[in-house]
N, C-alpha and C positions, 0 to 999 in steps of 0.2 A: 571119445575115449574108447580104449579096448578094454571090455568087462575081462575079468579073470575068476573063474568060479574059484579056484584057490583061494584066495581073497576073502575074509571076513565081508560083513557088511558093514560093517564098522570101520575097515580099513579102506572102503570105495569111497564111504563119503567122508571121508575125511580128506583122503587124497583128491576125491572130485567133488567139490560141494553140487555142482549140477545136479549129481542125481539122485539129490531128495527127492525134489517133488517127482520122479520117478517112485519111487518107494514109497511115497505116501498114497499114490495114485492105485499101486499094487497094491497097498495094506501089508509092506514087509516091514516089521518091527527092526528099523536102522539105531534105535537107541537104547532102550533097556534089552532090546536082544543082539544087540549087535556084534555079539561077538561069535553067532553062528555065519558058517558057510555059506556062498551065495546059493549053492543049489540046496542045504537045508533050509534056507527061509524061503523059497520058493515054495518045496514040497509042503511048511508049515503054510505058509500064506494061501495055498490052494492056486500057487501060480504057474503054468508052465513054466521051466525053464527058460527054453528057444525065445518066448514072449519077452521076458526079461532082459536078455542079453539083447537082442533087437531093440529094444527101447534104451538101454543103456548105453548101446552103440551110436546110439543115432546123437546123446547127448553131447549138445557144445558148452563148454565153458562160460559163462555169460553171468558176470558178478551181480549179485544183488542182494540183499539181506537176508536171504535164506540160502545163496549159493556161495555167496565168498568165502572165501577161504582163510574161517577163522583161525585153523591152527597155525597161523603164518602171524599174527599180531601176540603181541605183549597181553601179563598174564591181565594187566589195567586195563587195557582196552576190550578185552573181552569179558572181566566179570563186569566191567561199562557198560557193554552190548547184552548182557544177559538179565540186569537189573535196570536198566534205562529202558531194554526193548520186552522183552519179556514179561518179567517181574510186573511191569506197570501196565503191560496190555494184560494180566490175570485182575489186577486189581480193578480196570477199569469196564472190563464186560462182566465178570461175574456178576454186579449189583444188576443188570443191565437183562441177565438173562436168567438170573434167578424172579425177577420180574415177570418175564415172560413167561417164564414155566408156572410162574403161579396164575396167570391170567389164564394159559391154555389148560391148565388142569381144570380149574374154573367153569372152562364154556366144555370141556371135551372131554375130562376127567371118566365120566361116568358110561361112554360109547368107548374110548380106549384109554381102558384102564394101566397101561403099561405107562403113561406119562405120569403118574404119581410115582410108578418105582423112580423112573428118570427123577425126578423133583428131587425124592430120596436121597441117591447117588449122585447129584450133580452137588448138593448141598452138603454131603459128606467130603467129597471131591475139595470143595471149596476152604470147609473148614482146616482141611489137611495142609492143603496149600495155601492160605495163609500164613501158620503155623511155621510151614517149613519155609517160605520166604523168608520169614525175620529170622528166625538162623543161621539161614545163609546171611543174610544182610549185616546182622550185629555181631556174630561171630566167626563165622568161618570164612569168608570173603575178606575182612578187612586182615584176616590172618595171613592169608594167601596171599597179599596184594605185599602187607611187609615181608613174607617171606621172599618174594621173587625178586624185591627190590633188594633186599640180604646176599642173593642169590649173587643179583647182576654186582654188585657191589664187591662182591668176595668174602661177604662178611659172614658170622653166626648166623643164624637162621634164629629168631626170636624166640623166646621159651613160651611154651602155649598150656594153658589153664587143663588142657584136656591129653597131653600129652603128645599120640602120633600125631598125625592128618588122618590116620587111617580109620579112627574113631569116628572122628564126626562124618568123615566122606562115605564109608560104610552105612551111618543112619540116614544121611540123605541117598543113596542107593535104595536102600529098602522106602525110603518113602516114596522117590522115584515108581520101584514094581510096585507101590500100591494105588498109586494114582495113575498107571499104566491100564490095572485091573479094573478098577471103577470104570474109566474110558472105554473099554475094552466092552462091561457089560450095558453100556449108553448105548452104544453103534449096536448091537444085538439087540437091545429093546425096541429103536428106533429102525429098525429095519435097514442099516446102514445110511441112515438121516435119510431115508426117505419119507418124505409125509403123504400122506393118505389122497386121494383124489376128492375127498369133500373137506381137508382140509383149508382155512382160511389163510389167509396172508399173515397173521400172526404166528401161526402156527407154522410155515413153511418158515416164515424170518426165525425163528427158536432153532429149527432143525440145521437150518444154517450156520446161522451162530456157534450152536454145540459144536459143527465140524472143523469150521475155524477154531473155535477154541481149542479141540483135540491137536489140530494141524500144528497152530503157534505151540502146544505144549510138549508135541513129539520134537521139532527143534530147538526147543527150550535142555528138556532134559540130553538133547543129543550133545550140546553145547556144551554141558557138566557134566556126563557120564563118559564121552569121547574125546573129549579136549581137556576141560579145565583139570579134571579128579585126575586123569591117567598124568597129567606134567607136574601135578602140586606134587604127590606121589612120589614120582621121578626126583622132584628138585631137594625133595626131603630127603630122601635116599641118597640122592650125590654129595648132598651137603653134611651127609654122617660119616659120607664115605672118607672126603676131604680131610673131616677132623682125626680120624684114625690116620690118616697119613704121614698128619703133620709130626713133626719129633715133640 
């Protein structure tokens, strides 16, 4: 691809799903901040420019579930992929590493003390996301899902309990930046998941873990803040527009 610093970050990976795992690699926030300039998320990320653009360039197209290009499927198949692949890989490593973190506070707690704040904030982290999964799940998803179907249809756009989209999409945003922040002060306690040289094999499998978990949840919320919120948005908008039209 040819980077364009014009270009949001937001508007790169959308257009290129490749190069995320560029951007993750960087630490340039492509999801809650995505809608900064490529050479501002640079300057914020502490990245060279030049370095950026050179790794961006070099990216080929090559589909896989963090590079395909979801904003090209239906609105089904994507809140599918975000509740089938997501959704279920949060529920299913949290029990898994909230385990860990209590066995490494346990043997290691007391030499670095910084892994009780982590246990803290990863557990707060979790609680939230929970929380915010089943509102997506029971509410706001299966709304979007008849709206688009309204949409393709031609038809009304369903009456929602809550009014706009832009309510609920708004509080999943803000939940979004707060589980951004929590992530945000894991990698700073964790030395950006580096574990220690007398660290044990548990301990280095925990800091692992944590980074995958951050990784899966920066393309989780890229997937609803870049794709799904900006089209529900959109199709609600068209579909208001429509009915003023009609005589």
């Amino acid at each position: 691809m040819k980077p364009d610093l014009n270009q949001t970050v937001r508007e790169i990976a959308i257009e290129h799903p490749g190069t995320v795992p560029v951007f993750e690699s960087l630490g340039i926030d492509y999801c809650c901040g995505g809608k900064r300039g490529l050479q501002d998320a640079c300057e914020r990320a502490g990245v060279p420019v030049e370095r950026a653009l050179d790794l961006l360039a070099a990216v080929k197209e090559n589909p896989s579930p963090d590079t395909a290009n979801w904003s090209g499927v239906s609105t089904h198949e994507l809140i599918g992929e975000i509740v089938g692949r997501h959704h279920s890989y949060a529920r299913s490593e949290t029990p898994r590493l909230l385990t860990m973190l209590q066995k490494v506070v346990s043997r290691h707690g007391q030499t670095h003390p910084e892994l009780a704040s982590i246990q803290t904030l990863f557990g707060a982290l979790t609680e939230e996301l929970s929380a915010h999964m089943l509102k997506e799940e029971n509410i706001l998803f299966p709304y979007l899902d008849r709206m688009a179907s309204a949409v393709t249809q031609g038809a009304a756009t369903p009456p929602a309990s809550f009014g706009s989209v832009e309510m609920p999409i708004s509080r999943m945003l803000a939940d979004h930046e707060d589980a951004g922040e929590l992530l945000a002060q894991i990698r700073t306690l964790s030395a950006e998941y580096q574990a220690p040289d007398s660290a044990c094999p548990t301990y280095r499998a925990l800091y692992h873990g944590l980074e995958e978990f951050e990784r899966d949840l920066h393309h989780h919320v890229h997937l609803e803040n870049n794709i799904l919120f900006p089209r529900a948005l959109h199709m609600e908008q068209g579909a208001a527009e429509l009915v003023h039209e009609r005589p």
